[in-house]
N, C-alpha and C positions, 0 to 999 in steps of 0.2 A: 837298659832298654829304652827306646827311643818314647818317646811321651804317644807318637801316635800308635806306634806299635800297643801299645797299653791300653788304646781306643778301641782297636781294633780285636784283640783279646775279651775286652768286653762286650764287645759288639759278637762276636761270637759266640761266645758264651749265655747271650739273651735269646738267640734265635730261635732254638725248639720250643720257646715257650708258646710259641702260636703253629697251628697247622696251615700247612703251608701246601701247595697242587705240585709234581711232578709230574710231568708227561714224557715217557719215555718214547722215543721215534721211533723211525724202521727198521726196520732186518738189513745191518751193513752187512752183508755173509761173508763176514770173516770166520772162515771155520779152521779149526785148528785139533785135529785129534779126534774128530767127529763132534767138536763143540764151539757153540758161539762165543767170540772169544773179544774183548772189548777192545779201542773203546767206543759206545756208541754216542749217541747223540740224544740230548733230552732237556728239559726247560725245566726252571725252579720257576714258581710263582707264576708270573703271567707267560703267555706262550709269545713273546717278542722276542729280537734279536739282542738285549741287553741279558734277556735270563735261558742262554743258549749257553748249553755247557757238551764236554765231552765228559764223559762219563765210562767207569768202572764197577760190573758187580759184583759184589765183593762175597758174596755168599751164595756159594757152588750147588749147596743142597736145598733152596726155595728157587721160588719161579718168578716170572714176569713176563708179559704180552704182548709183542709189538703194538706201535701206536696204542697204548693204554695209559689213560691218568688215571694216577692213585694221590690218596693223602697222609698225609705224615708229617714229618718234623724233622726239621735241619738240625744239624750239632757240628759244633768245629771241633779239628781234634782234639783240642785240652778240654774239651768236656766229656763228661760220663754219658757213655754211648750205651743203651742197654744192650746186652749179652756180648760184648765187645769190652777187651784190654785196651789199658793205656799205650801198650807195647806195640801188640797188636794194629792198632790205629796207626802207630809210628810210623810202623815197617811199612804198611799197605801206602802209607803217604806219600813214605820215598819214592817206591816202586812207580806209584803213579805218577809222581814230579819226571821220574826216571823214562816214563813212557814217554812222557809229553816232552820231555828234548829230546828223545829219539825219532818224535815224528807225530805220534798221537794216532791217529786215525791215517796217518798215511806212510806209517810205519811198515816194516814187513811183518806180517801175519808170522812165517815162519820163526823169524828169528827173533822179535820185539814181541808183538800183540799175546799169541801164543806162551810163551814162556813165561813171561811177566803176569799174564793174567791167570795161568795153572799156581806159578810164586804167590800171587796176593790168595788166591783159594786155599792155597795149603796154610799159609799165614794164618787166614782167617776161620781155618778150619776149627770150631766148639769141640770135637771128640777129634784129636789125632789117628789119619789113620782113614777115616772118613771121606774125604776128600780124595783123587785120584792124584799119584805122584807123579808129576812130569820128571824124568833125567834134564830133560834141556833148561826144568826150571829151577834146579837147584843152586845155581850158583848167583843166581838172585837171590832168594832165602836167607843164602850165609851173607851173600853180600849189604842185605836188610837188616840182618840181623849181627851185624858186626860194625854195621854204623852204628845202629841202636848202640851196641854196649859198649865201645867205645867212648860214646859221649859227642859222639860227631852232629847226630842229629836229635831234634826232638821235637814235642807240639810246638815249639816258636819258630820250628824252623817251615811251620805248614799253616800259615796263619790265614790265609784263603780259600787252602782245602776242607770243603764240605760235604757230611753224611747225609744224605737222607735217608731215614728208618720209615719207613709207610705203618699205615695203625694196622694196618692187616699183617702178621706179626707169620705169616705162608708164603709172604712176598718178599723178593728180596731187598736187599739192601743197597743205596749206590754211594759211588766215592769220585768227586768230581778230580778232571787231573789239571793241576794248578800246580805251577813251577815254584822251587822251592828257594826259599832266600835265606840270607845269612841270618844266624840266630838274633834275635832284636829288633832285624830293621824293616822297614814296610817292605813288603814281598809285593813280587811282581804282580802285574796283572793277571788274574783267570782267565781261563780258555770262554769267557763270557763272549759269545758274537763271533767265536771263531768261527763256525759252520754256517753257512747261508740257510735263513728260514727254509727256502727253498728247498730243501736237502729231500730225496725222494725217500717215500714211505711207503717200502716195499714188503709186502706179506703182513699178514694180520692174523696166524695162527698163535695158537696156547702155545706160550713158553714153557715147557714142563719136563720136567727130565725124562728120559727116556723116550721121547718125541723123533720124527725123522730128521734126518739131518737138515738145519740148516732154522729149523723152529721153536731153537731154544734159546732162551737168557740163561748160562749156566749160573 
């Protein structure tokens, strides 16, 4: 493993030791099955264009608000993520790396956004079963989950990709989507600065399940 790749492991691994501000944007109404479906758009740390990320929520059964900052704590994936697997982490990595060559935010809703993001819910579903099963999302799943046990990917392969866990433990969780590099070596640039500040922030209702269409973070 490359000496900076090793920097960078560390440097990840120190992150959640400080609480740190997300602010999640606006309502992209990407809806998919009656649900908001990622990825959306949100800032780490200061609200400029370097800490502008595309983002994933990765846990189906909490909430979130448009245009709302919350506080919390970053983790990269080789850290101990509370109520989240090693595996787990893995899989949702890929899937996310997986979104973001497909398009990311200007992916198709039906066939990319949608599938991928019901994939990462079921993944990251704490009780199987829980979670609602997409068909169209199954063959991500296996295909996450057969890189995993293969040996094809792992946290060195997601050395960019960041969690943030908010302290309000009702809210949900997000996974930024950062393309994934070969095991060891410095991985690509984050979708940091992809979106223009500017990006409209539409709707400011409660993200809560069960809400009308189009005013949830699932």
């Amino acid at each position: 493993m490359k000496r900076t790749a090793l920097i960078l492991i560390a440097l990840a691994s120190s992150l959640h030791a400080a609480t740190i501000k997300f602010a999640l944007l606006g309502d992209p109404n990407q809806i998919y099955r009656g649900e908001n479906v990622g990825p959306y758009s949100g800032t780490l740390g200061t609200q400029q264009a370097e800490d502008l990320y595309s983002v994933l929520c990765i846990d189906f059964l909490k909430t979130a608000t448009w245009n709302t900052t919350y506080s919390g704590s970053v983790y990269g994936i080789a850290d101990v993520v509370p109520g989240k697997t090693q595996a787990q982490l893995v899989e949702a990595a890929y899937l996310s790396s997986k979104l973001s060559i497909l398009g990311g935010s200007s992916a198709s809703t039906i066939l990319y956004q949608g599938p991928i993001s019901f994939a990462v819910w079921q993944i990251m579903d704490p009780v199987p079963g829980h979670v609602p099963v997409d068909p169209a999302a199954q063959a991500y799943v296996l295909e996450a989950q057969q890189a995993l046990q293969s040996g094809s990917i792992s946290a060195a392969n997601f050395l960019n990709t960041r969690v943030f866990v908010p302290n309000n433990s009702s809210i949900q969780t997000f996974m930024t989507l950062t393309a994934q590099s070969s095991t060891g070596e410095v991985p690509e640039p984050g979708t940091i600065g992809m979106l223009a500040i500017g990006v409209a922030l539409i709707g400011a209702g409660r993200a809560k399940r069960g809400m009308e269409r189009g005013k949830k973070v699932a």
